[in-house]
C-alpha positions as semicolon CSV with decimal commas, in nm:
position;residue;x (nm);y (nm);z (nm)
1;X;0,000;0,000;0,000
2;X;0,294;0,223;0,105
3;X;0,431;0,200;-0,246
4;X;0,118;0,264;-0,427
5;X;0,124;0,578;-0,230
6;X;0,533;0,654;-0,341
7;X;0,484;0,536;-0,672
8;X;0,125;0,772;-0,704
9;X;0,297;1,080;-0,552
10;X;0,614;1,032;-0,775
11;X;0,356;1,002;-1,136
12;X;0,213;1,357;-0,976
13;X;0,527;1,548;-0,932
14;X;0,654;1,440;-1,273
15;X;0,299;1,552;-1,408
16;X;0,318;1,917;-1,176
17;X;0,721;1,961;-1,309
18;X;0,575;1,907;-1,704
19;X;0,283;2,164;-1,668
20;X;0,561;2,357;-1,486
21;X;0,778;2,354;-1,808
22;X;0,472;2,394;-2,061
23;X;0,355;2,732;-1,863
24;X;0,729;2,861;-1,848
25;X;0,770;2,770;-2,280
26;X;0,471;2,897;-2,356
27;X;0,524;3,237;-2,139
28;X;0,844;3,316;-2,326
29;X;0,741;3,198;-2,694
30;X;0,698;3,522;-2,886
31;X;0,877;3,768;-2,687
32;X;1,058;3,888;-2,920
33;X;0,788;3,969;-3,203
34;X;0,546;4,268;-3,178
35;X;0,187;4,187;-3,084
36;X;0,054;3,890;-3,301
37;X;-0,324;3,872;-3,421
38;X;-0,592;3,607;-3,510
39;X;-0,749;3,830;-3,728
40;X;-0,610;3,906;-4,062
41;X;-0,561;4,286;-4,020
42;X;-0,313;4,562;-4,167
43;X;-0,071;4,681;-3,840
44;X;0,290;4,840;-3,817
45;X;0,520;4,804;-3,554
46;X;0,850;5,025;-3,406
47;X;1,125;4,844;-3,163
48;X;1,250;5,190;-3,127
49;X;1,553;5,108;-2,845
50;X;1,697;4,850;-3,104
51;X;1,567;5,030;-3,485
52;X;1,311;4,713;-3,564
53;X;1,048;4,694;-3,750
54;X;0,776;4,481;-3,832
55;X;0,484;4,563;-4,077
56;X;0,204;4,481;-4,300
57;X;-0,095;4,277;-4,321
58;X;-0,061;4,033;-4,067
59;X;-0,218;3,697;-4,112
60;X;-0,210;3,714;-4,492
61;X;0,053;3,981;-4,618
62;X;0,256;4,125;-4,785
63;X;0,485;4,221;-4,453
64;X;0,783;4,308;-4,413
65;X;1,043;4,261;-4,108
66;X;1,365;4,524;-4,075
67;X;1,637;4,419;-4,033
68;X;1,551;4,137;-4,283
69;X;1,851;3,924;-4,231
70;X;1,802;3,699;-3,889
71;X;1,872;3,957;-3,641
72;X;2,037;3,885;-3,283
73;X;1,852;4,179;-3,143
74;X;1,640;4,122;-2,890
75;X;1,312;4,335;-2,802
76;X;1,061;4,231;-2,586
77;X;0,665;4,282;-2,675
78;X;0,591;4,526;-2,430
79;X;0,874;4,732;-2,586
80;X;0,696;4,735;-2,930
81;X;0,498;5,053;-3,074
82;X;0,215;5,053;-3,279
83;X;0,306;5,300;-3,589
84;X;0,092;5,384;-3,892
85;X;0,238;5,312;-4,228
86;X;0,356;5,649;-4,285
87;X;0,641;5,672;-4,021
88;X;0,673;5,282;-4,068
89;X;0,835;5,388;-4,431
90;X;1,000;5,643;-4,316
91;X;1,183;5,518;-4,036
92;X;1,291;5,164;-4,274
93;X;1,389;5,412;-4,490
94;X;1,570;5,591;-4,299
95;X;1,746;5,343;-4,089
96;X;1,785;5,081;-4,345
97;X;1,789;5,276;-4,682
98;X;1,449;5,096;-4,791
99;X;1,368;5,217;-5,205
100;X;0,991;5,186;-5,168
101;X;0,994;5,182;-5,559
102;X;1,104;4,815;-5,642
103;X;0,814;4,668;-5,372
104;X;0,423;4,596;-5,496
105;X;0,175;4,871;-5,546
106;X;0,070;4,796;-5,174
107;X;0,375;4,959;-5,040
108;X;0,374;5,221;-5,323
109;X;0,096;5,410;-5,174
């Protein structure tokens, strides 16, 4: 009876410590992308403290990402600004040297 008992509270902890680890993945997935959305829906993000952007139509695109290589930088969400598409041009453009002219019509207007 004694080791039913061991054996029982052993399965538990092992259950507790893998919801543990599940919570703690699942709290740090995404922290370094601006806020996401279920929605399809046109939003534009500034990382001002480390120059990133992140931009578009969400869900369904076109979007864009600046720096486009992989970038080390880190930036938390709640250090991401919600921009309109005006100063989200102007700021790739002038921190990354974007020429609006070779991208589709959508990021011609």
């Amino acid at each position: 009876m004694n080791t039913l008992l061991i054996i029982g509270g052993v399965i538990l902890g092992l259950i507790f410590l893998v919801f543990i680890g599940v919570v703690v993945y699942l709290s740090q997935k995404g922290k370094n992308q601006p806020p996401s959305f279920g929605l399809v829906e046109e939003k534009y993000y500034v990382c001002s403290k480390h120059q990133l952007l992140d931009g578009g139509v969400f869900g369904k695109g076109p979007k864009l990402k600046f720096p486009v290589e992989d970038s080390e930088l880190v930036c938390p969400r709640d250090e991401w600004e919600e921009i309109n598409k005006k100063k989200f041009k102007k700021l790739a453009t002038k921190w990354y040297g974007k020429d609006w002219n070779s991208e589709v019509d959508f990021w011609k207007k």
